[in-house]
C-alpha positions as a Markdown table, in Angstrom:
| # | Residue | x | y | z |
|---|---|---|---|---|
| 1 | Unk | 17.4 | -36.3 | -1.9 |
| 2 | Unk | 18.3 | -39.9 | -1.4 |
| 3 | Unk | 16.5 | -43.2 | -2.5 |
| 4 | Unk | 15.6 | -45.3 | 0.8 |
| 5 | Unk | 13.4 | -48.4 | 1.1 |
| 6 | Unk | 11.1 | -48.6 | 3.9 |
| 7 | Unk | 10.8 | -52.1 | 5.5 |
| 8 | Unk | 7.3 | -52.7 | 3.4 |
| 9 | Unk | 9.1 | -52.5 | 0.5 |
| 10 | Unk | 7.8 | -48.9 | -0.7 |
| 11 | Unk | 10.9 | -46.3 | -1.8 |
| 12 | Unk | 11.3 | -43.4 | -0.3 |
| 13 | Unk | 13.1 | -40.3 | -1.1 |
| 14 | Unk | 14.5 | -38.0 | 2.1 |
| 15 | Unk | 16.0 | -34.5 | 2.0 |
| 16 | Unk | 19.5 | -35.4 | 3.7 |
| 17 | Unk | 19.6 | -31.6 | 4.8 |
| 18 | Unk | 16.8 | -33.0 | 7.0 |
| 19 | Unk | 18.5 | -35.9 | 9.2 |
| 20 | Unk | 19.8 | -35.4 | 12.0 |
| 21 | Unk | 20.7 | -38.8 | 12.7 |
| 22 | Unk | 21.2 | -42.3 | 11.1 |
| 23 | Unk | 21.7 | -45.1 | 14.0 |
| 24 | Unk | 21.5 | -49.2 | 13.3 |
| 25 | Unk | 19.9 | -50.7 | 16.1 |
| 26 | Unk | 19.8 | -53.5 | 14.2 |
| 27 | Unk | 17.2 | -51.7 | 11.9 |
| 28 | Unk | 18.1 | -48.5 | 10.7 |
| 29 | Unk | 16.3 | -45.4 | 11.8 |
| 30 | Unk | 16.4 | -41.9 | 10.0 |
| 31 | Unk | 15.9 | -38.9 | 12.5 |
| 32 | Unk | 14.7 | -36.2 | 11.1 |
| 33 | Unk | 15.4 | -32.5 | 12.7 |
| 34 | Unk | 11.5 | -32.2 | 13.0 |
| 35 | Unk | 11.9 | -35.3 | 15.1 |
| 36 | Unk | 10.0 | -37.5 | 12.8 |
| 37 | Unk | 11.8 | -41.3 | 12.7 |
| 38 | Unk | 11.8 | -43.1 | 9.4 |
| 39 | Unk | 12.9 | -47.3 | 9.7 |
| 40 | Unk | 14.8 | -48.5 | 6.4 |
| 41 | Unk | 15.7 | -51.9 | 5.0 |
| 42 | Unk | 19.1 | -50.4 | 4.1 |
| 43 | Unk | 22.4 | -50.2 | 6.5 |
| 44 | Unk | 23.7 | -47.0 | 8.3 |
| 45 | Unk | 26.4 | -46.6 | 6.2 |
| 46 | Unk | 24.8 | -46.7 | 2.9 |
| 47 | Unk | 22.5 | -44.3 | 4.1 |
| 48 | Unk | 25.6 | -41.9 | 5.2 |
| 49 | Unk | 27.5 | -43.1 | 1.5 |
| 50 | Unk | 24.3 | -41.9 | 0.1 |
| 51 | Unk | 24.2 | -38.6 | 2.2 |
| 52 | Unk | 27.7 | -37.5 | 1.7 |
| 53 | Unk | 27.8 | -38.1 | -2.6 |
| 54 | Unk | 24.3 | -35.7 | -2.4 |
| 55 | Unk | 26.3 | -33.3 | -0.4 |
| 56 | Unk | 29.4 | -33.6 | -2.8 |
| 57 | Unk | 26.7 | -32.8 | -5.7 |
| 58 | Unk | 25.4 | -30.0 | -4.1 |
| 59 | Unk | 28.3 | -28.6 | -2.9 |
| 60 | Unk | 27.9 | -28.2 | 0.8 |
| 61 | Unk | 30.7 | -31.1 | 1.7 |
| 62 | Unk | 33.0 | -28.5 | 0.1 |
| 63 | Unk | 32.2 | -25.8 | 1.7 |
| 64 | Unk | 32.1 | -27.1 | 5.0 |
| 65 | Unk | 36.1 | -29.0 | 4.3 |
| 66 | Unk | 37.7 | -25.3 | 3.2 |
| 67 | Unk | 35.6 | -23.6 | 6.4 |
| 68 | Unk | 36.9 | -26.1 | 8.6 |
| 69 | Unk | 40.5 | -25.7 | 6.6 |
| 70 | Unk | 40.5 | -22.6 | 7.7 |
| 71 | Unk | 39.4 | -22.5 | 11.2 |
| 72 | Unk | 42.3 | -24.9 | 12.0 |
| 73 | Unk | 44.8 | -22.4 | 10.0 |
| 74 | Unk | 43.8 | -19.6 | 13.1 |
């Protein structure tokens, strides 16, 4: 999960295996893949900062480097 703020003030926590896509237009909007839109006081890339160190504590940015590793070894 990862600690947003919505533009009232109120935090919010979001599963990041649920977005689909972060874009800053200039607010920043959090797609999720049920296509449900979340608007946050935060920028893009701390969103994505905050995306990738959950996926680094789960695991699953690990396991998608050595998968990759390997398809570009075939």
């Amino acid at each position: 999960m990862v600690e947003v703020t919505r533009l009232n003030g109120s935090k919010l926590w979001v599963n990041a295996l649920h977005i689909e896509l972060v874009e800053e237009t200039p607010d920043t909007y959090i797609t999720l893949y049920n296509g449900k839109k979340v608007i946050v006081r935060e920028p893009a890339s701390e969103v994505i900062r905050q995306v990738t160190a959950y996926l680094q504590t789960i695991g699953a940015l690990a396991g998608t480097m050595k998968l990759h590793t390997t398809e570009e070894q075939s």
